[in-house]
C-alpha positions as CSV (number, residue, x, y, z in Angstrom):
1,X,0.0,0.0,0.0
2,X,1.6,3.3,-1.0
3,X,1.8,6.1,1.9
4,X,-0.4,8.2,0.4
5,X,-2.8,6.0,0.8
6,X,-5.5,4.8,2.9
7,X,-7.6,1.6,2.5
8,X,-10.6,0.9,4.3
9,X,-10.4,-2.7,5.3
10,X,-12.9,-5.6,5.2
11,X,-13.9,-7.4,8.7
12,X,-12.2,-10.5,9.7
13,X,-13.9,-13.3,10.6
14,X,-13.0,-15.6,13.9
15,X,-11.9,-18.1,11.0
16,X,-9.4,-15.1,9.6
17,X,-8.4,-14.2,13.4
18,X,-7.7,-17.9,14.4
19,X,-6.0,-18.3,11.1
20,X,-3.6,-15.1,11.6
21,X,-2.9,-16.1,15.4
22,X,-2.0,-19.4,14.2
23,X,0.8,-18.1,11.6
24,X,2.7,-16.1,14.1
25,X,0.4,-13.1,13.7
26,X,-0.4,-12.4,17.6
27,X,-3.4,-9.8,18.7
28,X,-1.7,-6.4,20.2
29,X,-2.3,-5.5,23.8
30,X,-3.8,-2.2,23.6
31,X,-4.6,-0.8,26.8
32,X,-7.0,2.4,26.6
33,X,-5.6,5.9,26.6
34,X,-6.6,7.1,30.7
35,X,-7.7,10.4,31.2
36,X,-4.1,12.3,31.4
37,X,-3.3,11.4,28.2
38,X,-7.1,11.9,26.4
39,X,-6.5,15.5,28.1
40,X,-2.9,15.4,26.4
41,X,-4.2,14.4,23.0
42,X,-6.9,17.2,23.1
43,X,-4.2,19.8,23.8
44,X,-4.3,23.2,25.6
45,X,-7.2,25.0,25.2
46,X,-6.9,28.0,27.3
47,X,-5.9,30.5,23.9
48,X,-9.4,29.5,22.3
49,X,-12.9,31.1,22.2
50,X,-15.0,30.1,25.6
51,X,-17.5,28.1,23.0
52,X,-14.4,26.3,21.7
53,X,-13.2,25.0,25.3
54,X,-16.8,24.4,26.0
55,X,-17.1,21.9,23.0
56,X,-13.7,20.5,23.6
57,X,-14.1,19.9,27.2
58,X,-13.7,15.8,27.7
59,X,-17.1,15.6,30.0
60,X,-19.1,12.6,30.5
61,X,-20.7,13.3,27.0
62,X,-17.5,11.4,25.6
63,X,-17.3,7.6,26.3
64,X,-13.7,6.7,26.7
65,X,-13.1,4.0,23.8
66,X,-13.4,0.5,25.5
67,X,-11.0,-2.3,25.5
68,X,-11.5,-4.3,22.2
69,X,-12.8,-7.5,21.8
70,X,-10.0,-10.0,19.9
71,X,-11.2,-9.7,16.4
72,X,-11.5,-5.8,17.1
73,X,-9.6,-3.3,15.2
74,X,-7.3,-2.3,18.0
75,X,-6.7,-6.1,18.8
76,X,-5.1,-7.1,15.4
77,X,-3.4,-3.5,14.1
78,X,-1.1,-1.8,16.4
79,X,-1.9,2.7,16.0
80,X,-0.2,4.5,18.2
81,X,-2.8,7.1,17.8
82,X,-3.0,11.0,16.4
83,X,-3.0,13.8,19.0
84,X,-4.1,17.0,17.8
85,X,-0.2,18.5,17.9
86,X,0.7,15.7,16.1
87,X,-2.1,16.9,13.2
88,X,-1.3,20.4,13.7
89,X,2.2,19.6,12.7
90,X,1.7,17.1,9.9
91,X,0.6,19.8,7.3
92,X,-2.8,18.5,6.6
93,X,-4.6,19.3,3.9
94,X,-7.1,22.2,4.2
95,X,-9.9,23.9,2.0
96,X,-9.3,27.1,0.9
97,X,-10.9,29.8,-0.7
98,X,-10.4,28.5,-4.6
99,X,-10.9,24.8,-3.4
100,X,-13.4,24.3,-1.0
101,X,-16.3,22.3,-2.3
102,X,-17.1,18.8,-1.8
103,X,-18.1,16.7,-4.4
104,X,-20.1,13.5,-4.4
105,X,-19.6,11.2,-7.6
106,X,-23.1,7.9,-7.4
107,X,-21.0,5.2,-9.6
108,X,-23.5,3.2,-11.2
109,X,-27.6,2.7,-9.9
110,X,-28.6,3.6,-6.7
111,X,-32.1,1.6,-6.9
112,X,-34.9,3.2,-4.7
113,X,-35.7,1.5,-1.7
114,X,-32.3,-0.4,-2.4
115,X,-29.8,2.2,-1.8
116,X,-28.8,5.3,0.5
117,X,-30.4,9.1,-0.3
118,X,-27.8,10.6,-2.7
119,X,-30.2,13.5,-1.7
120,X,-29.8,12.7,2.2
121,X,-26.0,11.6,1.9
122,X,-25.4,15.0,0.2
123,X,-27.3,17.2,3.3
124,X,-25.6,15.0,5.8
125,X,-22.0,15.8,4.3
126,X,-23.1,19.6,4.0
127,X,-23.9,19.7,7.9
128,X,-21.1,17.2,9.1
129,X,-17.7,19.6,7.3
130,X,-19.7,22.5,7.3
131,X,-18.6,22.8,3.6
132,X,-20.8,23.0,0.0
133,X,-21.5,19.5,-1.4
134,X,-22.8,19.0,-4.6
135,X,-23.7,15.8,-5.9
136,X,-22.7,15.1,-9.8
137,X,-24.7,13.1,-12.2
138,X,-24.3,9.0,-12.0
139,X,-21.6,8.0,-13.6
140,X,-21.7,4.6,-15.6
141,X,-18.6,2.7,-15.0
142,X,-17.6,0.0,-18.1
143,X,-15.6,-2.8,-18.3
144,X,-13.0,-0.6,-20.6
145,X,-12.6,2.0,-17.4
146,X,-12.3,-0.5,-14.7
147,X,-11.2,-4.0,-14.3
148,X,-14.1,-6.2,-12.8
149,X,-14.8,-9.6,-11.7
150,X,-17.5,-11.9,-10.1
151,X,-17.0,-12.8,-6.7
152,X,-16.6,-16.4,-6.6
153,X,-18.2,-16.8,-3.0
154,X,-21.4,-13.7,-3.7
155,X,-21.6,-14.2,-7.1
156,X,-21.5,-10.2,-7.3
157,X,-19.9,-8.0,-9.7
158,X,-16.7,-5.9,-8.0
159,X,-15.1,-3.0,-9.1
160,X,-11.3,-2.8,-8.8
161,X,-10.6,0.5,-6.8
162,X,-7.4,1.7,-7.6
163,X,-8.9,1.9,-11.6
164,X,-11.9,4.1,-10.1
165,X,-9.4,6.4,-8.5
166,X,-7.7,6.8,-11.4
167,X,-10.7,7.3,-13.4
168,X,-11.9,9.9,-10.6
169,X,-8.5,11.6,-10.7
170,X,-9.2,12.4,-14.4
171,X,-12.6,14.3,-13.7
172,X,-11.5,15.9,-9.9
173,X,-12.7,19.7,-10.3
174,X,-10.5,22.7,-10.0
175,X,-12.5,24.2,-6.9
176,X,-12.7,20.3,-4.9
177,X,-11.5,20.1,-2.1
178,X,-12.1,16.4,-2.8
179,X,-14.2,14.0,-4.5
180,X,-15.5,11.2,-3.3
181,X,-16.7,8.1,-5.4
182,X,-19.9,6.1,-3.8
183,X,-21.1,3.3,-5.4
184,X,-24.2,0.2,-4.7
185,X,-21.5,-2.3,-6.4
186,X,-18.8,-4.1,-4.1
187,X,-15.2,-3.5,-4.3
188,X,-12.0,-5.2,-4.0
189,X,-8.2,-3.6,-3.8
190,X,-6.5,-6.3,-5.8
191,X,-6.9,-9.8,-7.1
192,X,-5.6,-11.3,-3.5
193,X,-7.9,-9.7,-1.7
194,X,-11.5,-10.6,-0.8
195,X,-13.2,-6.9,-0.8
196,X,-12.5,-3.7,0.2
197,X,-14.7,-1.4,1.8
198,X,-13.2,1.7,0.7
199,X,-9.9,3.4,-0.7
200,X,-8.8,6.9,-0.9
201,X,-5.5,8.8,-2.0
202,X,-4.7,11.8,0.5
203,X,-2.5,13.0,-1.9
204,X,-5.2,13.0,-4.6
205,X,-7.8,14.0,-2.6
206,X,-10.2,11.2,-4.2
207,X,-11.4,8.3,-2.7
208,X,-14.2,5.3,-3.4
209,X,-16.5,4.1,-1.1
210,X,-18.9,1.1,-1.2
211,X,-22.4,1.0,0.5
212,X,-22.9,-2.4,-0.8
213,X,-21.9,-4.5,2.1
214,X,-24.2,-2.2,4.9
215,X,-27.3,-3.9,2.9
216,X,-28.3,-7.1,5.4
217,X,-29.4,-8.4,1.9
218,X,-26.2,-9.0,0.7
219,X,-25.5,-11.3,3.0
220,X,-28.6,-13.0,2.2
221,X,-30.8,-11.3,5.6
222,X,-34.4,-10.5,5.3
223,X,-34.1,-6.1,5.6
224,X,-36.5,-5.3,8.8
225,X,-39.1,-2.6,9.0
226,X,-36.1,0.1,9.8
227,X,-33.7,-1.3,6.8
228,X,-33.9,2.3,5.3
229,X,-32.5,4.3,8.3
230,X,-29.9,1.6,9.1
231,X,-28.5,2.0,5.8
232,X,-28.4,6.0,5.5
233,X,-26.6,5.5,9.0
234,X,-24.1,3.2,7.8
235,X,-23.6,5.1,4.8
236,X,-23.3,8.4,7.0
237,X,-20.7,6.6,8.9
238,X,-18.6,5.5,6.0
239,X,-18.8,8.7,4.4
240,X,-17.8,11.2,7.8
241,X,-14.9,8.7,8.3
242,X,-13.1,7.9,5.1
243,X,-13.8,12.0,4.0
244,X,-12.2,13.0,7.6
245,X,-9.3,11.0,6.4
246,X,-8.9,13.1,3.6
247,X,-8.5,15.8,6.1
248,X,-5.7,14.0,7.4
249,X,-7.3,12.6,10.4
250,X,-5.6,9.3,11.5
251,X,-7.8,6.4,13.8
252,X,-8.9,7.8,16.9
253,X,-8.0,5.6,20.1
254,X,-8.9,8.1,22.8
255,X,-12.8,8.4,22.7
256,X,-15.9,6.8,21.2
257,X,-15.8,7.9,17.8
258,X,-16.8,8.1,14.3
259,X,-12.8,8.3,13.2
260,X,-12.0,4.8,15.2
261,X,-11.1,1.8,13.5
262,X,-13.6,-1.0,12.7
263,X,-13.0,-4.2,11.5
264,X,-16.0,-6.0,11.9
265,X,-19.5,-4.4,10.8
266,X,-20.8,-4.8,14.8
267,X,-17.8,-2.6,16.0
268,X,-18.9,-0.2,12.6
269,X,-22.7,-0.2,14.3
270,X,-21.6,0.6,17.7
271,X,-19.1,3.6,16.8
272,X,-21.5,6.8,17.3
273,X,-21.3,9.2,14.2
274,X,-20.3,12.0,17.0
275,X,-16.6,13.7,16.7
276,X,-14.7,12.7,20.0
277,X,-13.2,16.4,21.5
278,X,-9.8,15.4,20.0
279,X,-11.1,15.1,16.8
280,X,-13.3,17.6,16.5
281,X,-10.9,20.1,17.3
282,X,-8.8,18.5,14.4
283,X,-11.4,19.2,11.7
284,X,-12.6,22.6,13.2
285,X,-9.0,24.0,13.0
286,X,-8.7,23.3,9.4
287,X,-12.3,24.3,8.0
288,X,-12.6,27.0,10.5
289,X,-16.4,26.7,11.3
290,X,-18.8,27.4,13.8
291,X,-19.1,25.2,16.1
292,X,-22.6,25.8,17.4
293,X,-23.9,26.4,14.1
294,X,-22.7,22.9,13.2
295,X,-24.3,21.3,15.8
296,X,-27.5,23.3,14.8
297,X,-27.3,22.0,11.4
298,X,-26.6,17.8,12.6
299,X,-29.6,17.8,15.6
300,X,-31.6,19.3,12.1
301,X,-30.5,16.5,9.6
302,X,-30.6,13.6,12.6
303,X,-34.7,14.6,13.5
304,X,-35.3,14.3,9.7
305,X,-33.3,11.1,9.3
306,X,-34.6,9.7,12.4
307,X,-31.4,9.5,14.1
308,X,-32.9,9.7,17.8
309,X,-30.2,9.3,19.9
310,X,-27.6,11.2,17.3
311,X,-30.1,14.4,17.2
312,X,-30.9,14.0,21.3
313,X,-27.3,14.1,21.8
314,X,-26.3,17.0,20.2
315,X,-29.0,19.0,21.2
316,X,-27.5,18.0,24.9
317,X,-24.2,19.4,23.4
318,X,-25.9,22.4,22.2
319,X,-27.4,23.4,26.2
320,X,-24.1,23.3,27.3
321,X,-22.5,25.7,24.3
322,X,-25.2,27.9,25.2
323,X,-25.4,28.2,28.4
């Protein structure tokens, strides 16, 4: 994998864990961050607006991240974690005047009924960065663009990434910040690999992302009566994580958090789509918004999405910014 960029890796099974243990690959002994060091990661934040050390402040609204399970991500890859010095000094790419739009690319169908709101996914993004999104026609993606295959155990048609990045490198607009590829169809990094969730190039500022895998009927589950809004919530996950890479966010190992690693799709469901202090003060610092008038925007977007606990959270957030 070249350093520039990021792939979003596919959940191992017990089978895969037992398997990796078994060839020498042992599971790491994270022990999670106390509260000294959280406090250290967020920084100093006596120079900032009173709102700012408000929202920042590590209170009981932020669940340390627990110990992981041994099939967790924190079990089987060793991060030493990112604090918010260590961002501020990495020269992260920032939007700027001439280059500050976000841009959504639907590869291929997005059925009705099937598929994530391109409509929704692009007011989410709007309210999450606090940026413009705009959302560009569906692109059809042939065999002569990309290289594809059937998956010999789904029998499903996957898109090789790396070709869509390149394809999305050709089309990235002069005033993106970044564009983002999202797609119904499954992917896979390269011909070793089983799928990939995702794959984005910092450097490029493009990245891919599949929703395919959120769907319980891929795996061949009956979708429930609340199959829509578990989607869009998947979907808003994938798409606040992988794009706050782009940022240069690394994994966050300090607090429950949309920017910590998953490697299995129950520790993607039990991540909350919330910004732990650390890295919200990350993304704040490079796209300069207000803080209050993002969290006015989310509690919004999570009432019309249905998001309960994500909107009666933030309006929690919200008394205490206020008061």
């Amino acid at each position: 994998m070249r350093a520039e960029t990021s792939i979003v890796k596919p959940p191992l099974s017990l089978l895969a864990v037992a398997l990796a243990l078994g060839s020498g690959c042992v599971a790491m002994a994270f022990e999670p961050p106390g509260a000294a060091e959280r406090r250290r990661a967020i920084g100093s934040t006596e120079s900032l607006p009173e709102v700012m050390r408000r929202a920042l402040a590590p209170d009981e609204d932020f669940r340390p991240i627990p110990a992981p399970s041994p099939i967790d991500w924190l079990a089987v890859h060793a991060e030493p974690g990112q604090t918010f010095a260590q961002f501020a000094a990495s020269a992260p790419n920032r939007p700027y005047a001439q280059r500050r739009i976000i841009y959504l690319q639907p590869l291929g169908e997005f059925p009705t009924n099937q598929s994530p709101s391109l409509a929704q996914l692009r007011q989410f993004a709007a309210a999450y960065f606090q940026l413009e999104v705009k959302t560009l026609a569906p692109m059809e993606v042939g065999a002569r663009e990309v290289t594809t295959r059937i998956h010999p155990a789904t029998h499903k048609r996957q898109l090789l990434a790396p070709d869509v990045m390149d394809l999305l490198k050709q089309k990235l607009p002069a005033d993106a910040f970044c564009l983002l590829g999202i797609t119904m169809a499954d992917l896979y990094p390269e011909p070793s690999w089983n799928f990939v969730f995702g794959q984005a190039s910092l450097r490029e500022r493009v990245g891919v992302y599949s929703f395919a895998r959120y769907d319980p009927a891929f795996y061949g589950q009956a979708r429930t009566d609340d199959y829509a809004a578990l989607l869009l919530r998947r979907s808003c996950k994938v798409l606040a994580h992988e794009t706050a890479h782009l940022f240069g966010l690394q994994h966050c190992i300090y607090f429950d958090c949309v920017i910590n690693g998953s490697n299995n799709l129950r520790e993607s469901d039990r991540r909350p789509l919330r910004l732990c202090p650390v890295c919200l003060r990350k993304l704040q610092s490079s796209i300069g918004f207000d803080v209050v008038k993002r969290y006015e925007a989310l509690v919004k977007f999570y009432q019309a999405a249905g998001f309960a606990d994500e909107a009666q959270w933030v309006h929690k957030r919200l008394g205490k910014l206020k008061s």
